[in-house]
ZAROLO-935319 format. One line per 5 residues: number of its first residue (from 1); their letters; for each residue z, y, x of C-alpha. Coordinates in steps of 0.2 Angstrom, whole numbers, plus 5000, padded with zeros to 4 digits. Each point is the difference from the previous one (the first is absolute). Layout:
N
NUM = a = Z/Y/X ~ ... .
//
This chain:
547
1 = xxxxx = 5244/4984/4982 ~ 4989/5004/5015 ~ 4984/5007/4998 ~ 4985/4985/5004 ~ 4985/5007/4996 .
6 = xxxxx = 4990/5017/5003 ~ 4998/5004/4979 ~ 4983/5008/4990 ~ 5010/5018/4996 ~ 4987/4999/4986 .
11 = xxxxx = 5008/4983/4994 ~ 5017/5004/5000 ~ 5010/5009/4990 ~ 4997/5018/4999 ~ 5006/5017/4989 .
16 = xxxxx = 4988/5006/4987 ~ 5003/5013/4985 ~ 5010/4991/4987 ~ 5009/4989/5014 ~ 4994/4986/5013 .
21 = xxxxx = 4985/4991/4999 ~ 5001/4980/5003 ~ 4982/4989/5004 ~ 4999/4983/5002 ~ 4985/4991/5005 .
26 = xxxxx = 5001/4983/4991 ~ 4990/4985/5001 ~ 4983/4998/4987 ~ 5005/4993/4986 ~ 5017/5010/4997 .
31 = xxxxx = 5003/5002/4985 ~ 5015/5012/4999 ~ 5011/5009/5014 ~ 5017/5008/4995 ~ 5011/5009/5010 .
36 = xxxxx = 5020/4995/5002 ~ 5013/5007/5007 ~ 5018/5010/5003 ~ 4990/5015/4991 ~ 5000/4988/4984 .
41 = xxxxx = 5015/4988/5002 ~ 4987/4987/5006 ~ 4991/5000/4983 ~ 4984/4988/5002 ~ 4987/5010/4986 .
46 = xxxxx = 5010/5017/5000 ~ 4986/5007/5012 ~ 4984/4993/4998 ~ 4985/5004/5013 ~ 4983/5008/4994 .
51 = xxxxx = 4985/4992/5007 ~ 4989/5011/5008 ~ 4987/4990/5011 ~ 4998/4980/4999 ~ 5014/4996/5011 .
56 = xxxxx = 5009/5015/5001 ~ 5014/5005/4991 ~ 5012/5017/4995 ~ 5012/5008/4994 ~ 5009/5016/4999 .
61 = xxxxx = 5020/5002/4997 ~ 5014/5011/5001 ~ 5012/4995/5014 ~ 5016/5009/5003 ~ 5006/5005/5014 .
66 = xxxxx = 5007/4985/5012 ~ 4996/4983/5007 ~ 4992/4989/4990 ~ 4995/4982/5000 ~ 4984/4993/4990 .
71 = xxxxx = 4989/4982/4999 ~ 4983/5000/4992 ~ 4999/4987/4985 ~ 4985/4993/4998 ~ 4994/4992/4986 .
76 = xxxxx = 5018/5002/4993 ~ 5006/4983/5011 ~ 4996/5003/5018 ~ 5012/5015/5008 ~ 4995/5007/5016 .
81 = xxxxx = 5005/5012/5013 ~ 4987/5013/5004 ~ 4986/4991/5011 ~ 4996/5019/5005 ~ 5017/5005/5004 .
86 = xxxxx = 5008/4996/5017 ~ 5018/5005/4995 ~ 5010/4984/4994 ~ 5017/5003/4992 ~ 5017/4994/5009 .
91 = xxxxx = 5008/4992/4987 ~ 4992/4982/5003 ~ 4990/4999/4985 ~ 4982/5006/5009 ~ 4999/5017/4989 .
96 = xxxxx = 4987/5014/5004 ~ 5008/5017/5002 ~ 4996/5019/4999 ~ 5011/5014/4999 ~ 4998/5015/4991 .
101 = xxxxx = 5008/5018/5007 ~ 5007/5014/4990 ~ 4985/5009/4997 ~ 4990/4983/4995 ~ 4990/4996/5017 .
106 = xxxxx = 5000/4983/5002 ~ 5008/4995/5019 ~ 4993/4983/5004 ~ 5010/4994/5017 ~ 4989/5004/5016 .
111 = xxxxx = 4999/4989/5016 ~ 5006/5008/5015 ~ 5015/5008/4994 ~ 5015/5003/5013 ~ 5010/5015/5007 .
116 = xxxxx = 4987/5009/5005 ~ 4990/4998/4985 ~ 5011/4998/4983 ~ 4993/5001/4984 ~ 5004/5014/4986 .
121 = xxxxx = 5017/4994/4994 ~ 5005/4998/5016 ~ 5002/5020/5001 ~ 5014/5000/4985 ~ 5018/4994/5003 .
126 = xxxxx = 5006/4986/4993 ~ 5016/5001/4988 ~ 5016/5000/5013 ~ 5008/4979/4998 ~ 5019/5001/5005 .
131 = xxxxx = 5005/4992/5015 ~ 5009/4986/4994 ~ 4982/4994/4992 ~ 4989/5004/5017 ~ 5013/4990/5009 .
136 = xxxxx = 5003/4987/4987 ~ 4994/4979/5000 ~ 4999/4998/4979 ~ 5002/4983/4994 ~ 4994/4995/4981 .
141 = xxxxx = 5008/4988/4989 ~ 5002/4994/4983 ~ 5019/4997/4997 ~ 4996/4984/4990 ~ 4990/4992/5012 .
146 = xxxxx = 5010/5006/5014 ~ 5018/5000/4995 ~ 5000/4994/4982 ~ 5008/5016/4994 ~ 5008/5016/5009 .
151 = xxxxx = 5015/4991/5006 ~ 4990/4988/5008 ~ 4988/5015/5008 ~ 5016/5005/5005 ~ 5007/4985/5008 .
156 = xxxxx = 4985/5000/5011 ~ 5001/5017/5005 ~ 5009/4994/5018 ~ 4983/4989/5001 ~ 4988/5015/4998 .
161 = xxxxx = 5013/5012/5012 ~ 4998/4986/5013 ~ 4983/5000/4997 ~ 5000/5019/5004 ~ 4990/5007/4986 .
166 = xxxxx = 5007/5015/4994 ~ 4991/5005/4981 ~ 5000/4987/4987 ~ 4986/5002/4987 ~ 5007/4990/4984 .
171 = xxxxx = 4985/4994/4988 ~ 5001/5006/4983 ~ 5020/4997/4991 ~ 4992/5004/4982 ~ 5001/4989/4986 .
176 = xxxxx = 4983/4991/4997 ~ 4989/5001/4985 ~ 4998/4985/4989 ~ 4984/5002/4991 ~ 4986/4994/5013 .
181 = xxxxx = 5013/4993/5011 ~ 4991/4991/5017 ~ 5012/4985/5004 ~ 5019/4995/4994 ~ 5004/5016/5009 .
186 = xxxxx = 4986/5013/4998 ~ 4992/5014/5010 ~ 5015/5012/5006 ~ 4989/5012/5000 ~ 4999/4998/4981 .
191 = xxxxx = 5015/5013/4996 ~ 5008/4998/4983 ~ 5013/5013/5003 ~ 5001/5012/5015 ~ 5017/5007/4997 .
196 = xxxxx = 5006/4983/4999 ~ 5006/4985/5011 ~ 4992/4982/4999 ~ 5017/4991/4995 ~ 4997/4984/5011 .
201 = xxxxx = 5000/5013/5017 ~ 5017/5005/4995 ~ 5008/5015/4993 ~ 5001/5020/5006 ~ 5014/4996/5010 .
206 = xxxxx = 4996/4989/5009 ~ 4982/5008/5003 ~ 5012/5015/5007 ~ 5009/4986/5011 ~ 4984/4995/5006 .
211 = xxxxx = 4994/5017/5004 ~ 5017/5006/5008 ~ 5001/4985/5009 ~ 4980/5003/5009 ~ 5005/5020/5004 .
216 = xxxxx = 5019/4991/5008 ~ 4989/4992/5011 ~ 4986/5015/5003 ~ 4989/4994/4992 ~ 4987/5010/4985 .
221 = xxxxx = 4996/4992/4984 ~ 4982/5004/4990 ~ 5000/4994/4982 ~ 4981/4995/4996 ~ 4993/5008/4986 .
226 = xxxxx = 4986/4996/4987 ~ 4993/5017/5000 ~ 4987/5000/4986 ~ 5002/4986/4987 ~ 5012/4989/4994 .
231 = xxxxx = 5003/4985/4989 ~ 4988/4999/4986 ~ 5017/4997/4988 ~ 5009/5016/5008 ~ 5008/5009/4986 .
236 = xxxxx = 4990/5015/5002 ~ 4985/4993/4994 ~ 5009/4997/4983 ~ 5008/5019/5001 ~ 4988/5010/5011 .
241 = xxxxx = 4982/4991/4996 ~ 4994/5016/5008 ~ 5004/4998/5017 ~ 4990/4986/5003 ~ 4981/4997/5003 .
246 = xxxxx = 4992/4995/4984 ~ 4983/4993/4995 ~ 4990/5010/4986 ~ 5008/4988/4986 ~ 5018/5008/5006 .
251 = xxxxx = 5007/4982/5009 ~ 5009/5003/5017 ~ 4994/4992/5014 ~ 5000/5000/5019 ~ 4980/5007/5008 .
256 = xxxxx = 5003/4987/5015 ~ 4990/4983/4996 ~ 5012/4985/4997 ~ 5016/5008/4999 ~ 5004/4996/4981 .
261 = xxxxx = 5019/4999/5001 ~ 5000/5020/5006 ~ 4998/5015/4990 ~ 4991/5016/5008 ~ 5008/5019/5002 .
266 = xxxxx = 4989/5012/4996 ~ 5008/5010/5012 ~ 4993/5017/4994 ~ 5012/5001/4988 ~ 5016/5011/5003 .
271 = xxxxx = 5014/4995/4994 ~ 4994/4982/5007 ~ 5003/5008/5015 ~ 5016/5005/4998 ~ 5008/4984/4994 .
276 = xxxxx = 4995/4994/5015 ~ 5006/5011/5011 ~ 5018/5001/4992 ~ 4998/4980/5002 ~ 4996/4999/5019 .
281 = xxxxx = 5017/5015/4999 ~ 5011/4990/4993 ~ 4997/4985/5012 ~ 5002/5010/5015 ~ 5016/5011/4994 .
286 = xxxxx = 5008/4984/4992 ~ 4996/4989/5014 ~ 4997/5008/5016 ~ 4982/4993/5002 ~ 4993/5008/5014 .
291 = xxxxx = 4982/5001/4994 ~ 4988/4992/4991 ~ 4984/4990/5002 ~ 4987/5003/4987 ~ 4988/4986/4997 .
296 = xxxxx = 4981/5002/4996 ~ 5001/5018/5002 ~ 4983/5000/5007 ~ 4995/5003/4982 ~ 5015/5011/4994 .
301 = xxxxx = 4996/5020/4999 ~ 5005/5008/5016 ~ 5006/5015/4992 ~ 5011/4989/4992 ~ 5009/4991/5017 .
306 = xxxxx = 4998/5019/5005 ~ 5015/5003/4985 ~ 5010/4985/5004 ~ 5003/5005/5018 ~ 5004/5017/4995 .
311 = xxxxx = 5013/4995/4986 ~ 5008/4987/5010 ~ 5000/5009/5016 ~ 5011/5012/4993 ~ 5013/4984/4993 .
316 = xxxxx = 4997/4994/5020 ~ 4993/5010/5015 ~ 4998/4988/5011 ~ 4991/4988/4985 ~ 4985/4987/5009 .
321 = xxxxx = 4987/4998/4985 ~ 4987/4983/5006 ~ 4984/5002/4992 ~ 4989/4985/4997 ~ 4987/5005/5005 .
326 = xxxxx = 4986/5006/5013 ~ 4999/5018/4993 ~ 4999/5015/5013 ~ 5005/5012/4987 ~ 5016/4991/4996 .
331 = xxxxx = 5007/5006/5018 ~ 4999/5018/4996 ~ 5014/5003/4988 ~ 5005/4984/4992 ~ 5000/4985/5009 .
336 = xxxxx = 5010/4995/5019 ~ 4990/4985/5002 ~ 4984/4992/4995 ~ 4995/4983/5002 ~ 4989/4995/5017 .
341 = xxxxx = 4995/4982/5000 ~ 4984/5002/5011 ~ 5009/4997/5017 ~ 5004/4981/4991 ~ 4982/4998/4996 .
346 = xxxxx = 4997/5006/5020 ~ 5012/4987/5006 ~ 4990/4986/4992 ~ 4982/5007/5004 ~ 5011/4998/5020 .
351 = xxxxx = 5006/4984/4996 ~ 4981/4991/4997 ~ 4992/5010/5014 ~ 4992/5013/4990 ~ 5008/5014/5007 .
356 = xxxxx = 5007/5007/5016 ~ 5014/5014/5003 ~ 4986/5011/5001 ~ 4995/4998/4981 ~ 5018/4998/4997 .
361 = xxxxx = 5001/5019/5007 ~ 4986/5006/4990 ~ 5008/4995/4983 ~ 5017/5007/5006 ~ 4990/5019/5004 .
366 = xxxxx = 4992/5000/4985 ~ 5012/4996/4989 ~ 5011/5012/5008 ~ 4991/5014/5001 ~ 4993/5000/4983 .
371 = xxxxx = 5015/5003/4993 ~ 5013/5015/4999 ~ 5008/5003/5016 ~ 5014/4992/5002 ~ 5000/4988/4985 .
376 = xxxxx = 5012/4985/4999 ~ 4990/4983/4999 ~ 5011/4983/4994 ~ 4990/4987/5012 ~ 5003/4983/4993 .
381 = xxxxx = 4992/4979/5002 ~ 5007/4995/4985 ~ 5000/5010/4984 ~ 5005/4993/4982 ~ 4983/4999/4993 .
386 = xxxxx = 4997/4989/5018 ~ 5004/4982/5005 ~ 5009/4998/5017 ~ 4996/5006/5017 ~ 4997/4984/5010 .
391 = xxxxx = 4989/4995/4984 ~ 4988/5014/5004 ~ 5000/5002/5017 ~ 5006/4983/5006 ~ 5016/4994/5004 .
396 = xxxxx = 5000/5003/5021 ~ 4992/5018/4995 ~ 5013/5005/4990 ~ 5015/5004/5013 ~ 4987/5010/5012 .
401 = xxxxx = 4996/5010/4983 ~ 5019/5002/4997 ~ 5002/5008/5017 ~ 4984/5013/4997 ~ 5009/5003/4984 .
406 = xxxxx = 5016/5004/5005 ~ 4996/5010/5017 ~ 4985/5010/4989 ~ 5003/5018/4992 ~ 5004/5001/4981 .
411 = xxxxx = 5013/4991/4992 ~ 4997/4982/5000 ~ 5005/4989/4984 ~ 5006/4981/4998 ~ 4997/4991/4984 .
416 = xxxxx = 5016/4987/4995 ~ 4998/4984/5012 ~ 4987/5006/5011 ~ 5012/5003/5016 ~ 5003/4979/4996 .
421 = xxxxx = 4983/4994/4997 ~ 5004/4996/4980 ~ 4984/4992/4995 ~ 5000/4999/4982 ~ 4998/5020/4996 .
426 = xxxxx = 4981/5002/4993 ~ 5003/5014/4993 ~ 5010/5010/4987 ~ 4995/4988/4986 ~ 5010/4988/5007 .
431 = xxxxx = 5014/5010/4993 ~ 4993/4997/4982 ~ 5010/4980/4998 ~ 5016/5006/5012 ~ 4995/4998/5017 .
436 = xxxxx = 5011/4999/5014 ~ 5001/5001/5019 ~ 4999/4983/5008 ~ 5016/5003/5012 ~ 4998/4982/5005 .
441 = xxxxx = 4984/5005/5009 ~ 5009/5011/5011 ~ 4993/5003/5015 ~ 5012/5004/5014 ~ 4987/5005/5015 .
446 = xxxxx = 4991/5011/4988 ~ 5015/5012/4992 ~ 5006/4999/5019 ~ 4983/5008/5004 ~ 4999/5015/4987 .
451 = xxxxx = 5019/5002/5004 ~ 4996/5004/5018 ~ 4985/5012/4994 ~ 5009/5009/4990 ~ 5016/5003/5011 .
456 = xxxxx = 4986/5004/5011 ~ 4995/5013/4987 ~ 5018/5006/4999 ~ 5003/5005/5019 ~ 4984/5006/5004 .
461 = xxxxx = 4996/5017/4993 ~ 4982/4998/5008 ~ 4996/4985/4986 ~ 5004/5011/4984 ~ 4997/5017/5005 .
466 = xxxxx = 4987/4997/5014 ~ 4984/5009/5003 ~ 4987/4983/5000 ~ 4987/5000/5016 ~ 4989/4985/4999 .
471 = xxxxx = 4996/4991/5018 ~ 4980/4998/5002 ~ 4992/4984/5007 ~ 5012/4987/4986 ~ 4991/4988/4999 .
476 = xxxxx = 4993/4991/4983 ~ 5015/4990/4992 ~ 5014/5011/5005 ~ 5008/5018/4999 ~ 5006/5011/5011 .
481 = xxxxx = 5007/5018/4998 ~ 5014/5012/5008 ~ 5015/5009/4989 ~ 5006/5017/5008 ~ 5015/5010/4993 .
486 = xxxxx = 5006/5011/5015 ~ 5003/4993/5016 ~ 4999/4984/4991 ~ 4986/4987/5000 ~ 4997/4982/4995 .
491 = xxxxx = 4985/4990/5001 ~ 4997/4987/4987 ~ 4987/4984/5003 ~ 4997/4989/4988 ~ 4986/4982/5001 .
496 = xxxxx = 4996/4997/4982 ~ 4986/4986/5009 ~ 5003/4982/5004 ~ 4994/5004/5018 ~ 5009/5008/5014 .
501 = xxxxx = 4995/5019/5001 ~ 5000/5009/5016 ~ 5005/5019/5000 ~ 4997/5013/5012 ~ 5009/4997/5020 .
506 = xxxxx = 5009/5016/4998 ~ 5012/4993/4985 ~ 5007/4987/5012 ~ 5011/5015/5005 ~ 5008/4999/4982 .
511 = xxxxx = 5017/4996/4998 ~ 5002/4987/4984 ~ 5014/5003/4989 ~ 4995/4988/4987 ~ 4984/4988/5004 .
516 = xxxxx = 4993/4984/4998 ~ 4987/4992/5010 ~ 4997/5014/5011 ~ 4995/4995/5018 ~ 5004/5019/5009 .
521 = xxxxx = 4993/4996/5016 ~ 4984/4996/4993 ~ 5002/5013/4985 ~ 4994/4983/4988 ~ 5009/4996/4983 .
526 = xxxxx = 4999/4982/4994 ~ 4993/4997/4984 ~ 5009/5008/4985 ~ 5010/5010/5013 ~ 5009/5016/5000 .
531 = xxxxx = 5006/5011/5013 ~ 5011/5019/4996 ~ 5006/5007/5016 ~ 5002/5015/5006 ~ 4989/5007/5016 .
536 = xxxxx = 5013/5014/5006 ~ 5018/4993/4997 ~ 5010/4986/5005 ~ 5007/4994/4983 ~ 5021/4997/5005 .
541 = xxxxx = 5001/4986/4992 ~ 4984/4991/5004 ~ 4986/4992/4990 ~ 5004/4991/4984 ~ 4993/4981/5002 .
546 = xx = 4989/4993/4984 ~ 5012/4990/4989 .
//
């Protein structure tokens, strides 16, 4: 997230022989401090803290390379981001963060980053995305709760085509452990078998009917993948006891805390590696899946998403691999896209008046230019381990937030039922007793909306490929930026507020092409009102009127 505070350098994390040095000053009376985080699977007691004054606390431990997300644990209950650190993760879950370089330096994000003044990944190239990702709208769904199986995912196919979105991410197809099971239906990110199909979805065929089906129409598919884990009842545990993480009396086990149904990969081992791999093959060559997505691979060895993309580049050239995660590194040779969830978290701090477009700018620069040049960010409201958008940023907010999505740079992403205001999705643990998408709460106004924003998307180079200008003077509540690509430009307004905001005089001269609310004579947008237009082009077929 953006930066809030001016940081002790003394406090936060720094590098020191033998790694990087973590302090925490904790109340009188603390008893322990431990340090968790996706250096340790999230262990609670795997690093504890030394204490070296009465409320000072430290410890010193090997990072590798990459981003990293960690929480103090104090007293072994209460987990805490850094109250020293200023950087707070993306991802929703209030995380601190740090990132470690090649040579170990430890690169905390700096205020005031931008064009002029990147920070030191910005120097190195990201890993080149194909076109058809850069350009692409993905769309996540579980066939089940979507479609009931793959001939009902392909039934609706029309629907998503109408829609316009143009890469479909199907959750996890695997059969699901039993042992541990979560709910009637389990975790699908439980895999019980990765070379197999689970048989309620349907049968290879007609999984190669859906897929056809999707590329008929021009559209991608990514098959979600659960990178380093699987079910606790997986057959390898039984056959291969050694590829898994084991405690010292030689039981499997998975680090992270609360995760008893999976079994951890110990990831270091080789021929792990390459059953994997020849796994992840066989999907793309028997199927035609056009990438994958790789869940929690914030705590998966780079070196080893480094192989994958090397293997199954050379199966598909043009392969997209989605890393879950926040990870800098994972832009240089492995990953297409990493997560981005901070402009979400923006859009709320806009909605309640806690932010203007001026702060929005200063999160967009620094999140930009502390990564590799060029880097592919999937911006997103809703994720799977996140309830709905109108929940979090209230139900007039979201459409304003839909139209900054859609006109922003990146590749924007639609969780299953968001572009209908579905209200029942809390998360992917609803999945665990059979979930399903509440059709009847279809919202016709709202698919209407992110139809319009993304055949916005499609016809207007500018909005995917666009160089991003920020307008000064937005006021607080609202956003306000320009997209360039050639002789191209749109200008994009947004009101999160419940207030009327007034914008500068000289954008009354903007042409709308899809607005709501907006008052161009007095340059004003009502509250929860948008505006895209462009300032140098009469539009032929005029502005598009809110549905």
């Amino acid at each position: 997230m953006d930066l809030q505070f001016r940081p002790d350098p003394a406090l936060l994390p720094h590098a020191v022989p033998g790694g990087v040095r973590f302090t925490h000053d904790a109340a009188p009376g603390t008893r322990t401090v431990a340090l968790a985080g996706t250096f340790n699977s999230w262990v609670g007691d795997a690093c504890m803290l030394e204490r070296v004054s009465p409320t000072r606390w430290q410890a010193v431990l090997p990072v590798p390379a990459g981003r990293h997300l960690y929480k103090f644990v104090v007293d072994g209950t209460g987990w805490i981001a850094d109250p020293a650190n200023p950087w707070i993760s993306e991802d929703g879950q209030n995380n601190s963060c740090l990132t470690v370089d090649d040579a170990g330096a430890v690169l905390m994000r700096q205020a005031g980053l931008g064009a002029a003044a990147p920070g030191p990944l910005h120097a190195r190239a990201a890993l080149a995305s194909p076109d058809w990702l850069r350009d692409g709208v993905i769309y996540q769904l579980s066939v089940p709760a979507f479609g009931g199986d793959f001939d009902g995912v392909r039934a609706r196919l029309s629907y998503l085509a109408e829609l316009g979105v143009d890469i479909l991410w199907i959750m996890p197809i695997h059969p699901v452990g039993s042992a541990g099971r979560r709910g009637t239906a389990g975790d699908p990110y439980a895999v019980r078998d990765f070379d197999a199909i689970a048989p309620d979805l349907g049968d290879a065929a007609s999984l190669r009917a859906l897929v056809d089906a999707a590329h008929a129409r021009g559209m991608r598919v990514l098959l979600d993948w659960t990178i380093n884990r699987s079910s606790i009842d997986h057959p390898f545990t039984r056959t291969h006891p050694h590829w898994y993480t084991r405690r010292a009396d030689g039981s499997i086990y998975y680090a992270v805390p609360d995760r008893t149904e999976f079994a951890g990969f110990d990831l270091a081992d080789r021929a792990l590696r390459h059953t994997l791999i020849d796994s992840m093959r066989g999907w793309i060559e028997r199927f035609g899946f056009d990438g994958l997505r790789f869940d929690d691979a914030d705590i998966t060895p780079c070196d080893f998403l480094d192989e994958i993309r090397t293997a199954l580049a050379a199966v598909r050239p043009d392969i997209a691999l989605v890393s879950q995660s926040y990870d800098e590194f994972h832009h240089l040779a492995a990953c297409d896209l990493t997560y981005e969830g901070g402009t979400r978290a923006m859009l709320r701090r806009c909605a309640h008046g806690t932010a203007d477009g001026a702060a929005f700018a200063r999160y967009w620069n620094e999140s930009t230019y502390s990564f590799p040049r060029g880097a592919l960010r999937m911006r997103w409201l809703e994720d799977k381990e996140q309830g709905r958008a109108s929940a979090f940023l209230g139900r007039a907010a979201h459409r304003p937030a839909a139209a900054v999505l859609l006109a922003m740079d990146g590749v924007p992403h639609i969780l299953m039922g968001q572009e209908f205001n579905e209200p029942t999705w809390t998360g992917w643990q609803v999945l665990f007793d059979g979930w399903r998408l509440d059709w009847d709460a279809f919202d016709a106004a709202a698919y209407a909306h992110y139809q319009t924003l993304i055949g916005l998307r499609r016809r207007h180079a500018a909005l995917r490929r666009g160089t991003t200008t920020f307008l000064d003077g937005v006021p607080a509540g609202a956003v306000g930026f320009v997209r360039g690509h050639e002789d191209e430009r749109i200008v994009v307004l947004a009101n999160l507020a419940a207030a009327p905001r007034a914008f500068d005089a000289a954008l009354a001269q903007v042409r709308p092409l899809y607005a709501s609310g907006w008052e161009g004579e007095s340059a004003t947008l009502a509250p929860h009102g948008w505006m895209i237009g462009t300032p140098d082009a009469i539009e032929k077929k005029g502005a598009t009127k809110a549905p």
